[in-house]
C-alpha positions as CSV (number, residue, x, y, z in Angstrom):
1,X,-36.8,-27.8,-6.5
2,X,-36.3,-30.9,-4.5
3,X,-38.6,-32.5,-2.7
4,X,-36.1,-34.5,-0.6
5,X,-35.6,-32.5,1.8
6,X,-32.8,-34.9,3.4
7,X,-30.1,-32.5,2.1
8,X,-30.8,-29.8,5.0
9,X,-30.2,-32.9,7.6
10,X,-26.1,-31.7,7.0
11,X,-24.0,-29.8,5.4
12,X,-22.1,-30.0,2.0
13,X,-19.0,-29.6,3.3
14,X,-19.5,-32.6,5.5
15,X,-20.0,-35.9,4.7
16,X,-22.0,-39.0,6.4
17,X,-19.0,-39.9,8.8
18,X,-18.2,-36.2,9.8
19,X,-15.2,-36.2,7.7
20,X,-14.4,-33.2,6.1
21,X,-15.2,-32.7,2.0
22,X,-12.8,-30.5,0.5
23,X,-14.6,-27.8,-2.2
24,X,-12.4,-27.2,-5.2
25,X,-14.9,-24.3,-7.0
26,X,-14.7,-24.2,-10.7
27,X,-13.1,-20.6,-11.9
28,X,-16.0,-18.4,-12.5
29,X,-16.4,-15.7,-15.0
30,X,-19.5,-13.2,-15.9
31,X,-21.4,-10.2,-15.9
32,X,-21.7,-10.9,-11.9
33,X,-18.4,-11.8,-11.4
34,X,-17.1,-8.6,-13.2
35,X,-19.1,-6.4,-11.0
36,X,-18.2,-7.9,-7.8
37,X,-14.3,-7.7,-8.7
38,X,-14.9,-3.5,-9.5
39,X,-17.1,-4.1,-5.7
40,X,-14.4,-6.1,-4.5
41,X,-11.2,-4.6,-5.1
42,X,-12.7,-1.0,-4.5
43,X,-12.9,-1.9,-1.0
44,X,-9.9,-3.9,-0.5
45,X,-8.0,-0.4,-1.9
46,X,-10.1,1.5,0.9
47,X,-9.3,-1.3,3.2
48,X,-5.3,-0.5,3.1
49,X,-5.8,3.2,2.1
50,X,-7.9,4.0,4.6
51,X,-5.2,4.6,7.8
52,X,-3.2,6.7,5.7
53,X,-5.8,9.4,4.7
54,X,-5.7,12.3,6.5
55,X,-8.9,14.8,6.8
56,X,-7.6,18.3,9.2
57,X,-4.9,16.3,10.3
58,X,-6.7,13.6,11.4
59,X,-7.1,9.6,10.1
60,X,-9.7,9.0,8.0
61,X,-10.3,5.8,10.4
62,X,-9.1,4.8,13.7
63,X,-10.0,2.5,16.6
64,X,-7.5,2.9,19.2
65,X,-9.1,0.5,21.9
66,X,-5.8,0.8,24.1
67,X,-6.2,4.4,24.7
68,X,-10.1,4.8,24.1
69,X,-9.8,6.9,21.4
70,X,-12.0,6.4,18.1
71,X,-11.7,8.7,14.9
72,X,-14.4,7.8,12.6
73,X,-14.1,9.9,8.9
74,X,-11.9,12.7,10.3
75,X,-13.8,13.2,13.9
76,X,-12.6,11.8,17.2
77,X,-14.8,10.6,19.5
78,X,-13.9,9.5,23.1
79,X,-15.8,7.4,26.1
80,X,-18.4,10.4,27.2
81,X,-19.7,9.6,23.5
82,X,-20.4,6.0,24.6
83,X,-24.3,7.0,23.8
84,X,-24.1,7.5,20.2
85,X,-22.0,4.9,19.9
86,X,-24.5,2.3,21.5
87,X,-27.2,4.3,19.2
88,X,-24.9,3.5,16.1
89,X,-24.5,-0.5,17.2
90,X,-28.1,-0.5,17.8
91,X,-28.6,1.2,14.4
92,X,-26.4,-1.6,12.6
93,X,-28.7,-4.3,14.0
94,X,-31.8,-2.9,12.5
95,X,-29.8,-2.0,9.3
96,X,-28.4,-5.6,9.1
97,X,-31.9,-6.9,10.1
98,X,-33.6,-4.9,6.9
99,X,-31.2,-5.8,4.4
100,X,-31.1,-9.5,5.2
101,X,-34.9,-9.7,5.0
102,X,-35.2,-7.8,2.0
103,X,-32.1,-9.3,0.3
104,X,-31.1,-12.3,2.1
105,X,-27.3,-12.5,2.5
106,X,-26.4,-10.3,-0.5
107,X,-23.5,-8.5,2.3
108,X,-21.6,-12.1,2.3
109,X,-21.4,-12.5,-1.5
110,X,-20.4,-8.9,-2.0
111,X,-18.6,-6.8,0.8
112,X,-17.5,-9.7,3.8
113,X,-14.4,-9.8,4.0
114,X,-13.9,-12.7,4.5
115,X,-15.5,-13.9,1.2
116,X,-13.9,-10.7,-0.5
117,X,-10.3,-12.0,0.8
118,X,-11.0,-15.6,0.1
119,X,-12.2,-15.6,-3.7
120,X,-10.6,-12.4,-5.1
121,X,-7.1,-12.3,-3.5
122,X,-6.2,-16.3,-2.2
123,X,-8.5,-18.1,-4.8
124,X,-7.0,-16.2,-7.4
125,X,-3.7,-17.1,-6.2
126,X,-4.4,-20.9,-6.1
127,X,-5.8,-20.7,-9.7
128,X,-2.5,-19.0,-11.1
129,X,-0.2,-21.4,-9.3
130,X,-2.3,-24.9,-9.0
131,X,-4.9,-24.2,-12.2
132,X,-8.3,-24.6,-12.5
133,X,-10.6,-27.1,-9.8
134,X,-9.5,-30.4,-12.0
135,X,-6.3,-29.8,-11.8
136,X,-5.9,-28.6,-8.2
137,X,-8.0,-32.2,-7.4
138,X,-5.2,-34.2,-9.5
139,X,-2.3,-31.9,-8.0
140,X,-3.5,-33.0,-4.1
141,X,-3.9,-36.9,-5.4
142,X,-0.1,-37.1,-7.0
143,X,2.6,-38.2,-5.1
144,X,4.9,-35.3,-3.5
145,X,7.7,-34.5,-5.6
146,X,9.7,-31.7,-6.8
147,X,6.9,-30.1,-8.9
148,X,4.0,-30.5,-6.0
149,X,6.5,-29.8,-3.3
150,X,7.4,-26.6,-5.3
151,X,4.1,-25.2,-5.8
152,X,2.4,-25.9,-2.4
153,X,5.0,-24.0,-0.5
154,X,4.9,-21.3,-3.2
155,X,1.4,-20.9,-2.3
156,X,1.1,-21.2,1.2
157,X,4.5,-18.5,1.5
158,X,2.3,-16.1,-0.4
159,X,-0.8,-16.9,1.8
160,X,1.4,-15.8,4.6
161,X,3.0,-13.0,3.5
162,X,-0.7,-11.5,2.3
163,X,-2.2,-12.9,5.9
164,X,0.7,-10.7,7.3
165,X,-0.2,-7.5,5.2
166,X,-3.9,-7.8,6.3
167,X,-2.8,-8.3,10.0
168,X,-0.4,-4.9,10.0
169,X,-3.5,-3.4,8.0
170,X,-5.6,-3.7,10.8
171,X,-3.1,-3.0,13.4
172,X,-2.8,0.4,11.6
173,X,-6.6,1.1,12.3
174,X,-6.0,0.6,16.2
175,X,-2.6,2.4,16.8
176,X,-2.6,4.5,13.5
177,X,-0.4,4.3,10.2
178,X,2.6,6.9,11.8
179,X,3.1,4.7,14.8
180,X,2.8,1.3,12.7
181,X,5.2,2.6,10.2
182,X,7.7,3.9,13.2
183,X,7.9,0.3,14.7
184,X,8.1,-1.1,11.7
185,X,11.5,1.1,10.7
186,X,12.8,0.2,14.2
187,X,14.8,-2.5,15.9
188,X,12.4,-5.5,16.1
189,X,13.9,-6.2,19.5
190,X,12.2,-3.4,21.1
191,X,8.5,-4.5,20.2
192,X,9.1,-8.2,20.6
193,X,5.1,-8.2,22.8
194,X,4.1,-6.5,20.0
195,X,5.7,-8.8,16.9
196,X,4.5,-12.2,18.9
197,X,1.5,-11.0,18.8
198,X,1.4,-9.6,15.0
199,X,3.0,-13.0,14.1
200,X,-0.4,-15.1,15.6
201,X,-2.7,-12.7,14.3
202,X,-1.3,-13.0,11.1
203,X,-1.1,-17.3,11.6
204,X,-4.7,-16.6,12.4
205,X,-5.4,-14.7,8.9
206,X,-3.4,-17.9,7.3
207,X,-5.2,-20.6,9.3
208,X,-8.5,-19.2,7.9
209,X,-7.9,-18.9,4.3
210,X,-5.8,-21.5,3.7
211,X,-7.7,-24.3,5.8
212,X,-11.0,-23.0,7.1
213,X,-12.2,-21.2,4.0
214,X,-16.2,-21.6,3.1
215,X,-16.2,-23.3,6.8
216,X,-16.4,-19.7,8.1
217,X,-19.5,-19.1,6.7
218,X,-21.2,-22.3,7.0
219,X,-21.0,-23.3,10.7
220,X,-18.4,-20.4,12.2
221,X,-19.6,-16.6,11.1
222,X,-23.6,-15.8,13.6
223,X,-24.5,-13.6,10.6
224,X,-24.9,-17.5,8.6
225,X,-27.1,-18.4,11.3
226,X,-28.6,-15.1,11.7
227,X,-30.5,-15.5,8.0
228,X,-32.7,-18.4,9.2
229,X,-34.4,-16.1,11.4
230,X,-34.7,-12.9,9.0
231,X,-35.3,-14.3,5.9
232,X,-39.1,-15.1,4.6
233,X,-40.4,-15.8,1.5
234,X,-40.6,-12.2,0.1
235,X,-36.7,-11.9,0.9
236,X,-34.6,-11.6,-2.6
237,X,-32.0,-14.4,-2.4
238,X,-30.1,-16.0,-5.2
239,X,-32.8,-18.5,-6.2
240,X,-33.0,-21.1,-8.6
241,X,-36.7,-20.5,-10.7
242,X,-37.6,-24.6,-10.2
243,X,-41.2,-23.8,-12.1
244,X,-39.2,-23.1,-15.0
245,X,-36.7,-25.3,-14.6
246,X,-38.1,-28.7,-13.8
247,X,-41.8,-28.2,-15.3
248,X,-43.7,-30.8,-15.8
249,X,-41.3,-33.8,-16.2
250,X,-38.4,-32.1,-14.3
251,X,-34.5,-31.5,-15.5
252,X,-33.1,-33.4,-18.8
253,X,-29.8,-33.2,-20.6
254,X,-30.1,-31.1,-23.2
255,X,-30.6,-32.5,-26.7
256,X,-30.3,-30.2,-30.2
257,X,-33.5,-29.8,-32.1
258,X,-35.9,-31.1,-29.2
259,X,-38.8,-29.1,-28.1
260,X,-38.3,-29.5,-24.6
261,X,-41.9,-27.4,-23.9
262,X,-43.5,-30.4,-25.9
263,X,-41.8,-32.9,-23.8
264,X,-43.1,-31.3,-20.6
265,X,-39.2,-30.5,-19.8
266,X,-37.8,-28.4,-17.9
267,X,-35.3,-25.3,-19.1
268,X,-32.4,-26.7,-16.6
269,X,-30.1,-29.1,-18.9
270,X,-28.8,-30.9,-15.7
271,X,-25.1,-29.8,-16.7
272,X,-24.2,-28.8,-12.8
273,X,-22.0,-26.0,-13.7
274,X,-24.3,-24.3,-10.8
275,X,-22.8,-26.7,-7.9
276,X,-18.8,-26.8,-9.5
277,X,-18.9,-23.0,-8.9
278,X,-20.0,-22.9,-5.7
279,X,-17.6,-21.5,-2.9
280,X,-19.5,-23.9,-0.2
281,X,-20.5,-26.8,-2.7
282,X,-24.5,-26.6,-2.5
283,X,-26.9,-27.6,-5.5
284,X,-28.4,-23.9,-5.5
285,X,-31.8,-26.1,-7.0
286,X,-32.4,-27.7,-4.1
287,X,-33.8,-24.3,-2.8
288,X,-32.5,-20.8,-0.4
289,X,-29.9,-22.8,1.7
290,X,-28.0,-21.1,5.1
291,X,-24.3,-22.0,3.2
292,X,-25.8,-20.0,0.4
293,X,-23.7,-16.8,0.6
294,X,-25.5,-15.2,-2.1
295,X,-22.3,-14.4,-4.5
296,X,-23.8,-14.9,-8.0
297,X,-21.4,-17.5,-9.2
298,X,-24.0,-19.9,-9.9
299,X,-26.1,-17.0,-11.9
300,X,-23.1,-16.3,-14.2
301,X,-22.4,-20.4,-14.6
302,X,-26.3,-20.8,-15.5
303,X,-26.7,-18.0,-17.4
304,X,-23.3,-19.5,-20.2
305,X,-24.5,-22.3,-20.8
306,X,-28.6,-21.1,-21.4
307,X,-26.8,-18.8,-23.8
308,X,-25.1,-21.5,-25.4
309,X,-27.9,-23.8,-25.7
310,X,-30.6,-21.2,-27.0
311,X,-32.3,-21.0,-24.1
312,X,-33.3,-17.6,-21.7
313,X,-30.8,-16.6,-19.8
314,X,-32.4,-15.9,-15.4
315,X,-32.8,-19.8,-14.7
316,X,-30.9,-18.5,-11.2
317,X,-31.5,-15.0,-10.3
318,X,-32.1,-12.8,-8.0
319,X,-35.8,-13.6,-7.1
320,X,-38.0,-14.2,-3.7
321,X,-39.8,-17.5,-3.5
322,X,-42.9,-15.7,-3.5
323,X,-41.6,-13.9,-6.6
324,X,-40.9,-17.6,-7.7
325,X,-44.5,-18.5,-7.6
326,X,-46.6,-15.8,-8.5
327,X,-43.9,-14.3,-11.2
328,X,-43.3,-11.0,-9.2
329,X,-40.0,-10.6,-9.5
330,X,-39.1,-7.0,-8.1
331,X,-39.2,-6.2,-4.2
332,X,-42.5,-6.2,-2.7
333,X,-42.9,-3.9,0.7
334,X,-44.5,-5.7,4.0
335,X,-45.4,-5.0,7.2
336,X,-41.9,-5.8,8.8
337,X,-39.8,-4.0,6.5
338,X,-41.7,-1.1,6.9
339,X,-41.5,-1.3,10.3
340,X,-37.5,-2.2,10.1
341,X,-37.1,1.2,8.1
342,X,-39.4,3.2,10.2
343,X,-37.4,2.2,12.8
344,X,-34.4,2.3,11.4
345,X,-34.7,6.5,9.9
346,X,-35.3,7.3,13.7
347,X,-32.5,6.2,14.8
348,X,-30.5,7.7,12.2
349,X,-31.7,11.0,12.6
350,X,-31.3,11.3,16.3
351,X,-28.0,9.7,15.5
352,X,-27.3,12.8,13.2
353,X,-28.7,15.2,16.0
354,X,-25.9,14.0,18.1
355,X,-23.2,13.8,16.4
356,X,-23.8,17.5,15.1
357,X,-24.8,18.8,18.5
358,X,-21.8,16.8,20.5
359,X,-19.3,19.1,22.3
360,X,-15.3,19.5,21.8
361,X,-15.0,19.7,25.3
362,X,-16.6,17.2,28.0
363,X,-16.4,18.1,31.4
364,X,-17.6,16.7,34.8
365,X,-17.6,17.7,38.5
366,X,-17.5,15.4,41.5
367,X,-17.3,15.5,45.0
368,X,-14.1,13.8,46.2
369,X,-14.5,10.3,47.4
370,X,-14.9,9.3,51.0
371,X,-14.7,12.9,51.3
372,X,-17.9,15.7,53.2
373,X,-16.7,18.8,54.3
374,X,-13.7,20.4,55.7
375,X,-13.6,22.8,58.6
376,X,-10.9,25.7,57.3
377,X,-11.0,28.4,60.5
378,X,-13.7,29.1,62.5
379,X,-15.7,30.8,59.6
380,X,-14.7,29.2,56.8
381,X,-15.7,25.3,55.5
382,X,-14.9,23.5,52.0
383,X,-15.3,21.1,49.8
384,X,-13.0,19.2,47.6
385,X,-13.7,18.6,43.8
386,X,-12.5,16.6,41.0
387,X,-12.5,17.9,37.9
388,X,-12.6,15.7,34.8
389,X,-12.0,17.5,31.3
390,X,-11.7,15.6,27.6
391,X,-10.5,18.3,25.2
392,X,-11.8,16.6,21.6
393,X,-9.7,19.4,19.3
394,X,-6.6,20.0,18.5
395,X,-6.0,23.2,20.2
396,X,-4.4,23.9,23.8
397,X,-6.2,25.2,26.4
398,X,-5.7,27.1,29.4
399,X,-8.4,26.1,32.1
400,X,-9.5,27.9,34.5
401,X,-12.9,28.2,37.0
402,X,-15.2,30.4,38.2
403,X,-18.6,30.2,40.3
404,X,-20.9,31.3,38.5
405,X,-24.0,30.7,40.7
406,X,-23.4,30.3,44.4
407,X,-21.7,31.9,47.6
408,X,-18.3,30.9,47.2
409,X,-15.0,31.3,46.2
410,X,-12.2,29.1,44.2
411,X,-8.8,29.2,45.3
412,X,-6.9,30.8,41.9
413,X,-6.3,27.8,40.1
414,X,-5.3,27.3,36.1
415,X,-3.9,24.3,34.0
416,X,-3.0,23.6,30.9
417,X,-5.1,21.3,28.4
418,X,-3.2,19.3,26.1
419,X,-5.1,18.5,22.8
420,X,-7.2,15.8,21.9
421,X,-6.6,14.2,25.9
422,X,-8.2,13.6,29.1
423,X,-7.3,15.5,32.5
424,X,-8.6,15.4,35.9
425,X,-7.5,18.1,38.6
426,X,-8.7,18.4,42.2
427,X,-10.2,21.7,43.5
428,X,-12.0,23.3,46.7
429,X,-14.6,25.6,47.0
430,X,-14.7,27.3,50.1
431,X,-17.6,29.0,51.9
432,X,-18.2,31.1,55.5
433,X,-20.5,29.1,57.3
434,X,-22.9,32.2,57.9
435,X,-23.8,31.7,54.4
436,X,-24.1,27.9,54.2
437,X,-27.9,26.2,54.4
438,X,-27.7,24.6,58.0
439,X,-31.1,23.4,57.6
440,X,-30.7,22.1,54.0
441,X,-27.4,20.5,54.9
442,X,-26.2,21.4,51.6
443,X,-26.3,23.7,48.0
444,X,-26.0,24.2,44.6
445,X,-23.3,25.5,42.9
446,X,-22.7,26.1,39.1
447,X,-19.0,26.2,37.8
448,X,-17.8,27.9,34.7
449,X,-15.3,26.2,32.7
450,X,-13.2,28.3,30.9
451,X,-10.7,27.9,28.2
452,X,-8.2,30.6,27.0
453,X,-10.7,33.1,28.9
454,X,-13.8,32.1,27.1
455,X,-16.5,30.0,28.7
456,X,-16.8,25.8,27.3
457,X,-19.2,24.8,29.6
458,X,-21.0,25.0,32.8
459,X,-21.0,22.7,35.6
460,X,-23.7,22.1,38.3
461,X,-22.5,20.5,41.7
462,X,-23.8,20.6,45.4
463,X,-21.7,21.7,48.2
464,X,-22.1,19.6,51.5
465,X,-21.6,21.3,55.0
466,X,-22.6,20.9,58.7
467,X,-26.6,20.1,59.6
468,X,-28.4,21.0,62.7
């Protein structure tokens, strides 16, 4: 490891007059790399499968934000569940807290997004069009001709067209596949809001992975900064194992039929295949580093060439720096993690407890605003009510009420419930005065809610009336 530390004074991507340093990654192949294209491109094909699977009738996934109306894995879930909502966001804190301090920023490497977009769809794109990093380099040095001009707008069409598949992709999670597909089939004139808008987002998706790139997750993305904070030295990261690799006389070249041990040198050959793989151009040796996205490129680069100089394979690896030093190298429980999953398994089960035990039906009760009591003869008084009723099924309801605790009466009253929407109806109960609380100045009443004759839920609420 270095002991400059001068290299965390910036970033790679930036040099000494702020100018920006273009990375041209070397095309990486390996064990690693072959997992993280099965990871990869599993969830890319749930990405854009996702809206279009069905469970009871129902999207697999959906976020409708416009109409407050969220369907997570076939279930529908509406503002009154706003609690176990905020649970879930709280839960995906700690979550995201215990598995960046127990394996640094693995999530970036392997399931972001943004890195899964950038080196297995676009990168792969530029390497098929412009080649590998040296020729891509020699391609933005020539002059612009026929041949340049040719494959740069090739490229960047196909960026666009991809940028605009991803946009509609995740337009589909907010308004659903059916509607996105019905706009789609008709007249563009008639959405025009709606196309400006998919047109930007879709600019947006282009801007990124076409000119921001490993920018994202070096100075944009708060998860990058996030790590600095979480990780410690017991957190697994992608690491390079510097006792090994300088030892006592640091890094050489490699030369055949040395005995580097007997020269005090290290098992790194200096070669820097590491640092020509890298997404965000860091020298992994240098030590755990926040552009450090964790995605193994460097471990499959290192481990080729120890295999084809005779040496062990694990120079980089997944490893702590504690593991680094004391030769530990699997996961070692602390204090904090155990407190993280503690933590963490309460919240999930009282999220469970919720979710099972949340009602289909929601309803509330509410004196109407700006509103006491009303005087209706000389031995009557009433109240006015709103009613507010979220029917979560997919059934049709008819409403209708009845006091179930309480001297009163209801005027006959019964609606219909539409499924899977939200309604709100005004009522009056009406009392005679000789049976009204004078001294209280008002009383309880509890309302039955009922649908199709059978009873959903019951609904406490005061009645107010005259005082002494």
């Amino acid at each position: 490891m270095a002991n400059n530390e001068e290299f965390r004074d910036g970033i790679s991507t930036v040099d000494k007059d702020g100018r920006r340093v273009w990375v041209y990654p070397k095309k990486v192949s390996g064990k690693y790399f072959n997992y993280r294209q099965v990871f990869a491109y599993t969830l890319i094909a749930f990405l854009f499968a996702a809206p279009h699977i069905k469970i009871g009738g129902e999207p697999l996934l959906l976020f409708n934000i416009l109409e407050r109306k969220f369907i997570i894995f076939g279930k529908i879930f509406w503002p009154q569940d706003f609690h176990i909502f905020a649970l879930s966001m709280i839960g995906a804190v700690v979550f995201i807290s215990l598995f960046t301090v127990v394996f640094g920023r693995l999530f970036c490497g392997w399931a972001c997004p943004q890195t899964i977009f950038m080196e297995m769809i676009f990168r792969r794109i530029e390497y098929l069009i412009e080649g590998d990093w040296t020729k891509q380099k020699k391609l933005n040095k020539a002059p612009w001709d026929g041949k340049k001009i040719f494959k740069k707008v090739l490229k960047h069409s196909i960026f666009w067209l991809i940028s605009f598949l991803i946009a509609n992709t995740f337009l589909a999670y907010i308004i659903g596949a059916e509607k996105l597909i019905e706009i789609q089939l008709d007249n563009p004139l008639n959405h025009i809001g709606g196309l400006v808008a998919i047109i930007i987002f879709s600019s947006v998706f282009y801007g990124v992975f076409a000119f921001l790139r490993e920018q994202v997750c070096t100075t944009i993305c708060p998860y990058g900064r996030l790590q600095g904070v979480l990780l410690d030295g017991k957190s697994i990261n992608v690491a390079y194992d510097h006792k090994r690799g300088e030892g006592e006389n640091g890094r050489a070249k490699f030369r055949k039929n040395e005995d580097r041990k007997a020269l005090g040198k290290g098992d790194c050959i200096d070669c820097k295949q590491c640092i020509h793989v890298c997404p965000t151009g860091i020298d992994i040796r240098n030590g755990t580093q926040l552009e450090c996205v964790n995605c193994t490129a460097c471990m499959d680069a290192c481990d080729y060439m120890m295999e084809n100089v005779g040496l062990e394979k694990g120079l980089i690896g997944y490893i702590s720096e504690e593991g680094i030093e004391t030769g530990e190298k699997g996961f070692q429980w602390n204090i904090r993690t155990l407190a993280y999953s503690v933590v963490l398994v309460i919240i999930v089960g009282v999220l469970g407890y919720l979710t099972v035990t949340r009602s289909d039906f929601e309803s509330t009760i509410t004196r109407l605003r700006g509103t006491t009591f009303q005087k209706v003869d000389e031995t009557r008084i009433s109240n006015t009510y709103n009613l507010g009723l979220v029917n979560k099924t997919k059934d049709t309801k008819k409403v209708t009420l009845k006091i179930l605790e309480g001297n009163g009466e209801i005027p006959p009253i019964e609606f219909t419930l539409e499924p899977q929407t939200e309604l709100k109806k005004n009522f009056a109960i009406i009392m005679k005065k000789k049976e009204f609380d004078i001294d209280a100045g008002k009383m309880v009443f509890i309302i039955g809610v009922y649908g199709d004759g059978k009873l959903i839920s019951k609904v406490r609420t005061t009645f107010m009336g005259p005082t002494l």
